[in-house]
Residue, then its C-alpha position, 0 to 999 in steps of 0.5 A: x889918361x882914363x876915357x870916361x865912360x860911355x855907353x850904347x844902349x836901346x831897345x825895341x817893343x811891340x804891341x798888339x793894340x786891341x783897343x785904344x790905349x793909353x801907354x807909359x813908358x820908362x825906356x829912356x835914359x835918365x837925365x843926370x847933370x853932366x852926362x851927355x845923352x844923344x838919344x831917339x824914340x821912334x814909334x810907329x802903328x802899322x808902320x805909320x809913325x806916330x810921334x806927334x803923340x807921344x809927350x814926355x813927362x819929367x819923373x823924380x831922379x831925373x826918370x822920363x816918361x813917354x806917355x802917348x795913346x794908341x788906336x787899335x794895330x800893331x805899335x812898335x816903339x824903338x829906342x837908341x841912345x848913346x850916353x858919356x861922361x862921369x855925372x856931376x851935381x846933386x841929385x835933381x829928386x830934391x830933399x833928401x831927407x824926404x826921399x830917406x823917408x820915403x824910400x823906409x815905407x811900404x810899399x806896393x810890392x815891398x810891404x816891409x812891415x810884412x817882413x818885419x818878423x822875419x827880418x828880424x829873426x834872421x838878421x838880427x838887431x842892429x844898426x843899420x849900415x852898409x854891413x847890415x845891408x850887405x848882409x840882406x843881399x846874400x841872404x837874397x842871393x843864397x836863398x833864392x833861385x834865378x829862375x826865368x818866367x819864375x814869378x808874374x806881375x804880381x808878384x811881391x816880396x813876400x811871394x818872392x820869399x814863400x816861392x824860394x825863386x823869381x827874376x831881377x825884379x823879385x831879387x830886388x823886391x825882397x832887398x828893398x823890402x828886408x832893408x826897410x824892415x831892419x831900418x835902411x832906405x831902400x828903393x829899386x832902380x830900373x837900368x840898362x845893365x851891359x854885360x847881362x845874360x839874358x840881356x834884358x831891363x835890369x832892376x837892382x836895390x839902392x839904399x842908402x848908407x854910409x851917407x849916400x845912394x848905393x847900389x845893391x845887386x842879389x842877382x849878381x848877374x852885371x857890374x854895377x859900375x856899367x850900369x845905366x839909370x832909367x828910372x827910380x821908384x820905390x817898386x816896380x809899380x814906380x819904375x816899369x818899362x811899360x804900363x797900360x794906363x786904359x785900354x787893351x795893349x799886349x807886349x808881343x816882343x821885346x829886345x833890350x841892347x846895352x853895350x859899355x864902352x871898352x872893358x867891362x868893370x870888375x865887381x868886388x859885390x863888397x865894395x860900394x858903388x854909386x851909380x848916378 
């Protein structure tokens, strides 16, 4: 009898908090029906613990956020959760209609209607499926090289394009932003990603065809049947680990763990895959 999946995943930041700030976070697991999270948030300054606070605000696609307001020290936040269980029921974002449209935008880093030319010359016109969008993926995958500390925070799909290398992020920039602008829903998905090296938060393409979410990986770098939701957005200014709302707040460290439980899955980057 197949065991259901199961993870352990977590991570651990630090900041050198200079003046007070205000923090968003997108570390936690994401709440989808039917799957069992046991998780914890530990955050302390100068090794005090602060957790009274820390509030956590419900996102779209069942992401939480942990929002909280630093004095001045040295912030240190942990996480740790253990995940089970296939997902049931609908997604809890609401009309899909809504989030079809929403997801064909510009956006702040996929401005797609800056693509539009492009795509269109090197994708040809067609009618947008899960073909056309496997053909966006290689090309993302053949063009553009994996190059650690490659890319800033800036950094859109358009620099990604001109620039010929970036990270996960900018992989999944460029993926979002030419399936938008050959005419398929596109959004990015943050997740914990077992089986990544260098492990890290992981940020892969999910569009929407053949009647439902699926998700794209161009890195190729970890199963997307292993992969773990955190939060969903339409770029990385929706769905980033960390933002520093108001104040100075400088990330100093940062360790991301995410273990599945038995064998990893194999990969046929052809197929399919929906992950909750």
């Amino acid at each position: 009898m197949n065991q259901p999946p199961s993870w352990q995943v977590g991570c651990e930041l630090a900041f050198s908090v200079e003046e007070r700030a205000e923090i968003a976070l997108q570390i936690a697991v994401a709440a989808t029906p039917g799957r069992t999270v046991a998780d914890r948030l530990d955050v302390t300054l100068d090794g005090r613990p602060i957790s009274g606070e820390v509030r956590e605000v419900g996102g779209p696609h069942g992401g939480r956020i942990h929002h909280l307001e630093s004095p001045p020290g040295q912030l240190e936040v942990t996480y740790r959760a253990t995940a089970s269980g296939l997902a049931t029921g609908a997604d809890p974002a609401g009309d899909e209609a809504y989030q079809r449209l929403l997801a064909l935008r510009p956006s702040r880093y996929c401005p797609s209607d800056a693509l539009l030319g492009f795509a269109a010359g090197q994708l040809g016109d067609r009618d947008p499926g899960a073909d056309l969008v496997r053909d966006v993926v290689a090309w993302v995958s053949n063009r553009i090289v994996y190059a650690p500390g490659s890319s800033g925070p800036l950094d859109t799909a358009v620099d990604t394009l001109l620039a010929g290398q970036g990270v996960c992020r900018d992989f999944a920039h460029l993926g979002v932003g030419l399936s938008r602008a050959v005419g398929v829903p596109a959004r990015l998905v943050s997740a914990y990603a077992p089986g990544l090296s260098p492990m890290d938060f992981h940020a892969v393409v999910e569009a929407h065809v053949d009647g439902g979410w699926h998700v794209f990986d161009p890195t190729h770098l970890a199963p997307r049947a292993s992969l773990l939701r955190i939060a969903t957005g339409r770029d990385a200014a929706d769905t980033a680990f960390a933002d520093v709302l108001s104040g100075i707040a400088t990330l100093t460290r940062m360790e991301v763990g995410a273990v599945f439980g038995g064998c990893l899955p194999l990969d046929d980057w052809g197929a399919l895959v929906h992950i909750p």
